[in-house]
Rosetta silent file (secondary structure, phi, psi, omega in degrees, C-alpha in Angstrom):
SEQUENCE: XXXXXXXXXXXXXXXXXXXXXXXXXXXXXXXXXXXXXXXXXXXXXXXXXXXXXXXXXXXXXXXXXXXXXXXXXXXXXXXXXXXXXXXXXXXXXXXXXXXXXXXXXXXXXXXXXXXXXXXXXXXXXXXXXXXXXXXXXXXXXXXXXXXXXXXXXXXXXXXXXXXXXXXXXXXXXXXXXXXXXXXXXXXXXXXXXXXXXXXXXXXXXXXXXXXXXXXXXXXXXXXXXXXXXXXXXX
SCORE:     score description
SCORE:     0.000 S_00000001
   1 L     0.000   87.648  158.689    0.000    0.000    0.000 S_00000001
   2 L   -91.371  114.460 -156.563    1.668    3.436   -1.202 S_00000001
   3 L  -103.671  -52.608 -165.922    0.330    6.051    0.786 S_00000001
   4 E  -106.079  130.687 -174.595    3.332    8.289    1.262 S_00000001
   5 L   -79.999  173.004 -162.425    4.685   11.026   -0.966 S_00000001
   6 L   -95.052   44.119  164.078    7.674   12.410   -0.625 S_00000001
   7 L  -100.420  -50.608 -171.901    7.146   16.013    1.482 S_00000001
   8 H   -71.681  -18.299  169.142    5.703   13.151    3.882 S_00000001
   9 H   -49.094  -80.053  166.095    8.442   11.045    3.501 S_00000001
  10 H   -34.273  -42.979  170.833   11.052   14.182    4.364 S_00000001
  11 H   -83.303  -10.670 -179.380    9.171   14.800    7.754 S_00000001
  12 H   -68.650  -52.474  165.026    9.231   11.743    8.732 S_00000001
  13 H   -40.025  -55.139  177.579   12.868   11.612    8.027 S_00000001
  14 H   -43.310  -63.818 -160.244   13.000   15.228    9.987 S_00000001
  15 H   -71.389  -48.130  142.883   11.211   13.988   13.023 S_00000001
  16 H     8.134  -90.082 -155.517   13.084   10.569   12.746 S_00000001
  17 H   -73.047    0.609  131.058   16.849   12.561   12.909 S_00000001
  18 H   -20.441  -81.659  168.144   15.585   15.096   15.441 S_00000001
  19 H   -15.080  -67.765  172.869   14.751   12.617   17.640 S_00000001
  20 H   -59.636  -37.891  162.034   18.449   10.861   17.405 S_00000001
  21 H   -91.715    1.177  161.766   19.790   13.936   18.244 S_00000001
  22 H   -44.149  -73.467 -165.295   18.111   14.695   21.040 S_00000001
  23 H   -64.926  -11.743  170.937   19.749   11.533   22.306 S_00000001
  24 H   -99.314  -20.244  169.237   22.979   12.181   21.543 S_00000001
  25 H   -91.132  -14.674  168.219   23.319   15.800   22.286 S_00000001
  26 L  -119.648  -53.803 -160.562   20.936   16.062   25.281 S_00000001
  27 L   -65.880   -1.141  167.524   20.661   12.450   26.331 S_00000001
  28 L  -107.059   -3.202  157.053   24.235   12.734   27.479 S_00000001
  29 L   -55.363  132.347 -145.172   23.500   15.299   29.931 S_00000001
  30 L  -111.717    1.794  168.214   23.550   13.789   33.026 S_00000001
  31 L  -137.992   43.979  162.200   20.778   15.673   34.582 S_00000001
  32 L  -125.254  130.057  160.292   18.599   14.506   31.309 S_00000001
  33 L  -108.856  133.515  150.855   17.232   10.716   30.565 S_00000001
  34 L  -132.966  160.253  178.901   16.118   10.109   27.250 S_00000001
  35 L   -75.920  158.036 -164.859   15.031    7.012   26.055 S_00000001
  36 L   -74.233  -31.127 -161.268   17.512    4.754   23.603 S_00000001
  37 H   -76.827   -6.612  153.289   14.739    4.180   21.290 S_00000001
  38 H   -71.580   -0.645  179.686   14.845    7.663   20.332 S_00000001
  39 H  -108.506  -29.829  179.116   18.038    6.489   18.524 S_00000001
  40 H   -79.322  -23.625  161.322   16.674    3.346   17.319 S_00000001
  41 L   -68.433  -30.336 -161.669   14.208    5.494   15.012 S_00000001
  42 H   -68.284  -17.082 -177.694   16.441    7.872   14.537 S_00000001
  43 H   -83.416   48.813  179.868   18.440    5.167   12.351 S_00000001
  44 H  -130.105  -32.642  164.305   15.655    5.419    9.786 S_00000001
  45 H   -68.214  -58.633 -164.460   16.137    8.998    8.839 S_00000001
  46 H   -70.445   -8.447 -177.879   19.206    8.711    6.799 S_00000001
  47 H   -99.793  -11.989 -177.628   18.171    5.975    4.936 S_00000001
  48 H  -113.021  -35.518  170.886   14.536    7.649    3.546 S_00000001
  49 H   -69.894  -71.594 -173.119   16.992   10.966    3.017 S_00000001
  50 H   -44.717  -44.469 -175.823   19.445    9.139    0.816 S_00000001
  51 H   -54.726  -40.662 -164.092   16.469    6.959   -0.804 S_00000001
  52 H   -86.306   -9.839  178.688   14.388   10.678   -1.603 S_00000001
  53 H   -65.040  -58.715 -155.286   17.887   12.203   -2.694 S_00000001
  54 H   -84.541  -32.243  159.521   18.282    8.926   -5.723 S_00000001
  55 H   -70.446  -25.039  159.929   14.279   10.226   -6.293 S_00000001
  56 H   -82.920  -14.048 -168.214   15.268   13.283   -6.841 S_00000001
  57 L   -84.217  -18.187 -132.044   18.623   13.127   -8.616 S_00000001
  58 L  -124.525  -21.036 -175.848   16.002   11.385  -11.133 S_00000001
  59 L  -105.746  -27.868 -164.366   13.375   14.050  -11.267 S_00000001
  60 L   -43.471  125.870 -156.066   15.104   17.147  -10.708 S_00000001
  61 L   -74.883  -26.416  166.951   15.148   19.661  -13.492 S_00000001
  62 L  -133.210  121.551 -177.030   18.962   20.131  -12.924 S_00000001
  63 H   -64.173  -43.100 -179.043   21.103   17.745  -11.591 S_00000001
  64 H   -21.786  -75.511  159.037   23.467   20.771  -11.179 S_00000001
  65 H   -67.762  -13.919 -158.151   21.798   23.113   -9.174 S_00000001
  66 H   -70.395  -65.609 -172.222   20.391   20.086   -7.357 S_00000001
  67 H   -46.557  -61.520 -177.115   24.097   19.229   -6.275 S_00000001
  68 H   -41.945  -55.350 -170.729   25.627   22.837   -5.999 S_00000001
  69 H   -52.349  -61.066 -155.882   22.958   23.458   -3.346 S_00000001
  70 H   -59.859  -51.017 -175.827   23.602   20.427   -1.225 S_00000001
  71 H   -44.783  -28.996 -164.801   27.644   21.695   -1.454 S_00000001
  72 H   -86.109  -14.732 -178.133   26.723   24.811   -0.714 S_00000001
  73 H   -98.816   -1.352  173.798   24.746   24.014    2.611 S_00000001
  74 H   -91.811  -52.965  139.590   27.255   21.886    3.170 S_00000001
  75 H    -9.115  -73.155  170.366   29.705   24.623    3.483 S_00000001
  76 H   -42.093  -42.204 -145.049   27.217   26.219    5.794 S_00000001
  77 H   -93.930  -25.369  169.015   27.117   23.117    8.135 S_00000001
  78 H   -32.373  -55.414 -160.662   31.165   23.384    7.806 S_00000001
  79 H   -86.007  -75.604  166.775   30.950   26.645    9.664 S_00000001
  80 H   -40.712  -49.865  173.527   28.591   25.058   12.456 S_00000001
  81 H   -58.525  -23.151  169.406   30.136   21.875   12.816 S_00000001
  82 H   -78.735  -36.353 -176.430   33.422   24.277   13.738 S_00000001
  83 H   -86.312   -0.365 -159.874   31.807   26.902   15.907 S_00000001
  84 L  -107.579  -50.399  165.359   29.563   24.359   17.616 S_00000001
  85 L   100.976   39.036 -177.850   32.665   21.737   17.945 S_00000001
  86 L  -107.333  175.665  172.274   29.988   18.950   16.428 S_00000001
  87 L  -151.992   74.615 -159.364   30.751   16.783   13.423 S_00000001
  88 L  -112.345  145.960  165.719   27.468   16.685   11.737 S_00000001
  89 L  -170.247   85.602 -174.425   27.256   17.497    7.666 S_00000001
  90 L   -92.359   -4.921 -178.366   24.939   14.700    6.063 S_00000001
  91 H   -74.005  -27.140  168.155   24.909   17.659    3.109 S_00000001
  92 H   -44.092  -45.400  173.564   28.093   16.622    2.273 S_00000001
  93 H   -94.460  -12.540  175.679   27.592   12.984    1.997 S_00000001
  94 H   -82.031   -6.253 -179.922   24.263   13.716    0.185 S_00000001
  95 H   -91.780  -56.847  176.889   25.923   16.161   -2.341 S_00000001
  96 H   -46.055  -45.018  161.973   28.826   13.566   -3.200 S_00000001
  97 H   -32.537  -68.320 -173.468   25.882   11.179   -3.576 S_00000001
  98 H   -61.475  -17.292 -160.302   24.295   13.239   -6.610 S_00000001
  99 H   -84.407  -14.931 -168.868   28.069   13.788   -7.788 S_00000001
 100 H   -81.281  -59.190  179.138   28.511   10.067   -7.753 S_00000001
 101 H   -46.254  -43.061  177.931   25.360    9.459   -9.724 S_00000001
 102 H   -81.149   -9.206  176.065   26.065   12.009  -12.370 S_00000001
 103 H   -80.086  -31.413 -163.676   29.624   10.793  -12.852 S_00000001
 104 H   -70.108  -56.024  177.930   27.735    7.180  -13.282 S_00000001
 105 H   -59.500  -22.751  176.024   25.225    8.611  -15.788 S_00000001
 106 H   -77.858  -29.393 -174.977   28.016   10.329  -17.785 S_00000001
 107 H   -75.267  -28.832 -168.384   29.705    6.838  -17.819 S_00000001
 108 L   -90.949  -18.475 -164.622   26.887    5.150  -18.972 S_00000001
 109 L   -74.245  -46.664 -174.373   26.324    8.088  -21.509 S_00000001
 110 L   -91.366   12.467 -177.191   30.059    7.521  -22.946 S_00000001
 111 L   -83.708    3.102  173.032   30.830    3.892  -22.668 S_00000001
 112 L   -88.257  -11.239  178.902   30.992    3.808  -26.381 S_00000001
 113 L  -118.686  136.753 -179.490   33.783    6.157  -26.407 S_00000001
 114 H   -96.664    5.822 -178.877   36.509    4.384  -24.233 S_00000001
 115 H   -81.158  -79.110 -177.772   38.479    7.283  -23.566 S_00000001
 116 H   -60.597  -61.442 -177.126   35.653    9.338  -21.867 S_00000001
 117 H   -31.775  -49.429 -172.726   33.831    6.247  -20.459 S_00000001
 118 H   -67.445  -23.779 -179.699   37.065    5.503  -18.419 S_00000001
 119 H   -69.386  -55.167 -150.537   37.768    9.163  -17.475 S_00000001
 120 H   -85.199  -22.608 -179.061   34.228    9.394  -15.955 S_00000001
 121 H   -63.946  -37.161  153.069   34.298    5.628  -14.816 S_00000001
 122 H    -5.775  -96.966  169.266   37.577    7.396  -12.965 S_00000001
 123 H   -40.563  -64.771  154.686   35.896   10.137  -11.576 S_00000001
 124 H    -9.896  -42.621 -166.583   33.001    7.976  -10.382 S_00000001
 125 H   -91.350  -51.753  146.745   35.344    5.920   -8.144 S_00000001
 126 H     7.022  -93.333 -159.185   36.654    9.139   -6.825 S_00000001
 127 H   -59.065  -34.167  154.660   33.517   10.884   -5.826 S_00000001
 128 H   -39.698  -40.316 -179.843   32.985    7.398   -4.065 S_00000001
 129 H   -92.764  -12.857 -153.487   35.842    7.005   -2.100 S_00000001
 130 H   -79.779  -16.196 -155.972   35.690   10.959   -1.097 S_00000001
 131 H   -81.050  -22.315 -174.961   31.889    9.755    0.024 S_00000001
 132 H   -51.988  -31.628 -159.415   33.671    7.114    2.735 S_00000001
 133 H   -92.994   -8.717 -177.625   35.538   10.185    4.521 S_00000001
 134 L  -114.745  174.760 -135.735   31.866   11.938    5.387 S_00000001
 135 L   -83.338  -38.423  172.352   29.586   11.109    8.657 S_00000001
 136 L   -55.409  -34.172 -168.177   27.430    8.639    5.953 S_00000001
 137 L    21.643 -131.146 -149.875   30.600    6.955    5.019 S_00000001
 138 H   -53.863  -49.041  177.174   30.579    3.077    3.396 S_00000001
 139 H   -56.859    4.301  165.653   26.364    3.451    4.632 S_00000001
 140 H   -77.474  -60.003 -159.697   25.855    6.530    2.457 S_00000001
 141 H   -66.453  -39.427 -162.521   27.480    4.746   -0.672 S_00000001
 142 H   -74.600  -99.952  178.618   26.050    1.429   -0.337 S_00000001
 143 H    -1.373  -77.149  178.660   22.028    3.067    0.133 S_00000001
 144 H   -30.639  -49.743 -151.797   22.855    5.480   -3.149 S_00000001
 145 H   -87.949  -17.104  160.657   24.359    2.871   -5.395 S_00000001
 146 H   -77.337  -51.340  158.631   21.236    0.489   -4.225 S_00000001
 147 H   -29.834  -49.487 -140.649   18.602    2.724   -4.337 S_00000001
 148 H   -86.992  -72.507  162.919   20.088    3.755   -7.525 S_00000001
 149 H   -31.910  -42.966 -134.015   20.625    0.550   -9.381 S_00000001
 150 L  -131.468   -3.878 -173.029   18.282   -1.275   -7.995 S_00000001
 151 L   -62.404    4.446  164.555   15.380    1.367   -8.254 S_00000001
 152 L  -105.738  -11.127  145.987   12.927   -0.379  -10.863 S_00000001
 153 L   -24.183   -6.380 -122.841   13.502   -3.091   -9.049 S_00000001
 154 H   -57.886  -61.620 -137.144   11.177   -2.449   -5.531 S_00000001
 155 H   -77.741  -74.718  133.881   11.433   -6.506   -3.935 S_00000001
 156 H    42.917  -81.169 -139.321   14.885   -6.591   -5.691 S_00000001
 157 H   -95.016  -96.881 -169.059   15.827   -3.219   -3.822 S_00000001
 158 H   -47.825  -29.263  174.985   14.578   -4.390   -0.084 S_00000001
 159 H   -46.463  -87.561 -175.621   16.141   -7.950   -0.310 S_00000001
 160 H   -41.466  -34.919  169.352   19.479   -6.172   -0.616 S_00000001
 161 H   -43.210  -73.944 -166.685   18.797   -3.504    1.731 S_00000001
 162 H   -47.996  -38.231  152.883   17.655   -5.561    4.594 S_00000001
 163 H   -22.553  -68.251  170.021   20.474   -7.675    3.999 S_00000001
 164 H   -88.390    2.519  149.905   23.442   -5.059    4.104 S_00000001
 165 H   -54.159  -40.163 -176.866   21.455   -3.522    6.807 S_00000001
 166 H  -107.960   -7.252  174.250   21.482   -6.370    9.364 S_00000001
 167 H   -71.923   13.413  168.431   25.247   -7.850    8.431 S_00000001
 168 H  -106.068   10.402  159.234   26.718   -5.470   11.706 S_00000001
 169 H   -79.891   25.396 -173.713   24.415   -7.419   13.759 S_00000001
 170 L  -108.955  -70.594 -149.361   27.136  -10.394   12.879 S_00000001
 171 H   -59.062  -36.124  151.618   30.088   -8.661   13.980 S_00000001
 172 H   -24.582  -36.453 -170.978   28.009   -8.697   17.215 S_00000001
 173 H  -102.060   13.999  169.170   27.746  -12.657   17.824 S_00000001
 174 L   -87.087   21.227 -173.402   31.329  -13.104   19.094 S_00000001
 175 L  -110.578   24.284  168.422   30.307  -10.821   22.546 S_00000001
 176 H    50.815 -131.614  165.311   28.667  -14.062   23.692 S_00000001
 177 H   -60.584   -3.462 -146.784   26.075  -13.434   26.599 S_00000001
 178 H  -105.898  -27.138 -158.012   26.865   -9.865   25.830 S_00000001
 179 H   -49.437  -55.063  173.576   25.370  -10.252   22.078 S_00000001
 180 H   -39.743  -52.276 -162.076   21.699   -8.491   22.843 S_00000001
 181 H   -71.058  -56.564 -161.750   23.432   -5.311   24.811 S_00000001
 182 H   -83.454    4.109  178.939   25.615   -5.029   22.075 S_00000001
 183 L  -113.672   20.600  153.594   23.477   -4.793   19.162 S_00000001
 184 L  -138.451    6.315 -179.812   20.727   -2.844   21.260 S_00000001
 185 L  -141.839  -35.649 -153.326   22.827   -0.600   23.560 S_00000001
 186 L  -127.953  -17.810  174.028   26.891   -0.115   22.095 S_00000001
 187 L  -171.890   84.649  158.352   25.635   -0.204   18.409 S_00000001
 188 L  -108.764   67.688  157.660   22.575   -0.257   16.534 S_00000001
 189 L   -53.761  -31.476 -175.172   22.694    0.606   13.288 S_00000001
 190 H   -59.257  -35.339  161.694   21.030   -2.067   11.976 S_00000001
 191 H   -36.240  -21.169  168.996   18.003   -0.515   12.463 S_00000001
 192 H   -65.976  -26.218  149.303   17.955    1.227    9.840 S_00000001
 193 H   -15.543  -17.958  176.317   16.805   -2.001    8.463 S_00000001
 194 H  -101.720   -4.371  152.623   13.187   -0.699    9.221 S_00000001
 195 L   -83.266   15.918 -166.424   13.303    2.018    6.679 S_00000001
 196 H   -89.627  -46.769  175.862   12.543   -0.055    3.657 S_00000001
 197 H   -10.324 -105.653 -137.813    8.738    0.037    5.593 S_00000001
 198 H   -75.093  -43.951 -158.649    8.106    4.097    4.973 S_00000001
 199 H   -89.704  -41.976  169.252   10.148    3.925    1.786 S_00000001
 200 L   -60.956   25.174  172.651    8.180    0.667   -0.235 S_00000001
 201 L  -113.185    7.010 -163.550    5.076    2.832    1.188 S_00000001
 202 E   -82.690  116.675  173.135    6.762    5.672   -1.428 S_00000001
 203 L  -107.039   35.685  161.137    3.909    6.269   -4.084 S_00000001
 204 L    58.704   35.921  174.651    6.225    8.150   -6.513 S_00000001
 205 L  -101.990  164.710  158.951    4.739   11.826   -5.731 S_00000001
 206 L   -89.204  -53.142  170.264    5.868   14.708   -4.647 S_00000001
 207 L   122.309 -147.444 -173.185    3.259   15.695   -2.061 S_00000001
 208 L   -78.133  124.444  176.916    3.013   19.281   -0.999 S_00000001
 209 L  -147.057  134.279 -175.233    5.464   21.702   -3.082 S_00000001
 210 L  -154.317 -164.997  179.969    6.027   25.055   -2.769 S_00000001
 211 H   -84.667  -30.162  170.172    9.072   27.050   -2.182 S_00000001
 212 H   -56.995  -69.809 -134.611    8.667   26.602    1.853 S_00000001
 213 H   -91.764  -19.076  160.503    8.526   22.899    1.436 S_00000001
 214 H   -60.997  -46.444 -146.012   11.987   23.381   -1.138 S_00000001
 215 H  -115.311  -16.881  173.052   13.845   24.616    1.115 S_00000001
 216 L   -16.880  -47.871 -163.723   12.355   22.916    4.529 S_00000001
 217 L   -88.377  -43.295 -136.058   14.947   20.368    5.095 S_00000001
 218 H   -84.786  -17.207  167.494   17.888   22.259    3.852 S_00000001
 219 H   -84.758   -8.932 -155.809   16.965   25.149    6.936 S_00000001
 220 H  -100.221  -11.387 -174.306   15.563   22.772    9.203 S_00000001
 221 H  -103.055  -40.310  175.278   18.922   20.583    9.770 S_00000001
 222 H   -59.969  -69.489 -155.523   21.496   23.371   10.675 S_00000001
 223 H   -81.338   25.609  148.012   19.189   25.168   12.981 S_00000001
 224 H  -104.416   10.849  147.421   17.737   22.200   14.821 S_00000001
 225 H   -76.621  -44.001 -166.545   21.764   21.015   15.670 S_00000001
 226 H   -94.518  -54.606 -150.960   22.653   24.557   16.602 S_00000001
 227 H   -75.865  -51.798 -158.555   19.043   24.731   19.136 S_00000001
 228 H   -72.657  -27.828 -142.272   19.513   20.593   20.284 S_00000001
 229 H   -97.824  -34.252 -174.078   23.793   20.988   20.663 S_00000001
 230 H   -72.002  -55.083  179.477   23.125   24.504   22.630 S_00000001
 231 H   -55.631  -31.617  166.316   20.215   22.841   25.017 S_00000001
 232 H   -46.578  -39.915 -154.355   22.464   20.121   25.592 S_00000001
 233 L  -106.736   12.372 -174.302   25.115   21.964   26.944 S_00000001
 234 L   -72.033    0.000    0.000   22.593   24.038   29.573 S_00000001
């Protein structure tokens, strides 16, 4: 049943990484409790951002500006992430994303000329490894090049997710008696496994669009990190 377009997708995503930072920037106060399980949702927003990012790289009228913008907010979040002494920038690994994609699409555009295919197949591996070095790292690139690939695909597409989603619950089953705590208390990523839900619920719309609803996400993630990272520190 797809019910949700993607402006509802993006809040979900919103409320989702809100949430996770709560717990990591207030839930480490020591005269705060938050619950953990605001972190196990929270690993479901990056994975519905990267997914509506590979929807958008696809719709967008310019892959161009679509990219320059994330770099350029990425910039911005440069400048927070220094004065705030955080090391948050998901525009970064989402910009490299579209840069990856468009290096891919020029390769597929050119593989008849073997000169340029290989230059852009090049470049491609590039913009790839540079995506490893940002806070999405190998889980940015893997989500992109599966969404991406795999995106006509929908059963296809969720096999492999849930799959490279749940192998760091492996790494997990040498801690013995220890194995629950650590894959629900010292590291659960794997959780993000529960975003193929809200994204095969994706009915290929946009939803509500206006210039507010362009620009929503790209104002709404610096200044709820500079409001959560300040309250934290009361």
């Amino acid at each position: 049943m797809r019910k949700l377009d993607s402006f509802t997708l993006k809040i979900i995503a919103m409320i989702f990484m809100l949430m996770d930072h709560i717990l990591t920037y207030i839930g480490t106060n020591g005269g705060v409790s938050i619950p953990i399980w605001f972190g196990y949702f929270g690993k479901i927003a990056a994975p519905i951002f990267f997914f509506l990012i590979v929807e958008g790289f696809f719709h967008t009228r310019s892959k161009n500006k679509y990219m320059i913008r994330l770099f350029a907010f990425s910039g911005v979040m440069l400048v927070v992430d220094y004065i705030l002494g955080i090391h948050n920038n998901i525009f970064l690994s989402l910009g490299l994303s579209v840069a990856l994609l468009t290096c891919i699409d020029k390769a597929k555009e050119t593989r008849r000329n073997n000169e340029n295919y290989i230059i852009w197949v090049m470049v491609s591996v590039i913009a790839l490894v540079l995506e490893l070095f940002t806070e999405a790292s190998l889980y940015g690139v893997a989500m992109t090049l599966i969404f991406y690939f795999l995106r006509e695909k929908k059963g296809v597409m969720a096999l492999v997710y849930i799959i490279s989603s749940i192998l760091p619950v492996f790494s997990g089953l040498g801690n013995g008696e220890l194995f629950l705590e650590s894959i629900l208390v010292w590291d659960y990523q794997w959780m993000m496994v529960f975003a193929i839900i809200p994204i095969l619920m994706y009915n290929g719309k946009l939803g509500i669009s206006n210039k507010l609803t362009k620009w929503i996400f790209y104002c709404f993630y610096p200044i709820h990190l500079i409001a959560v990272v300040l309250i934290g520190r009361i």
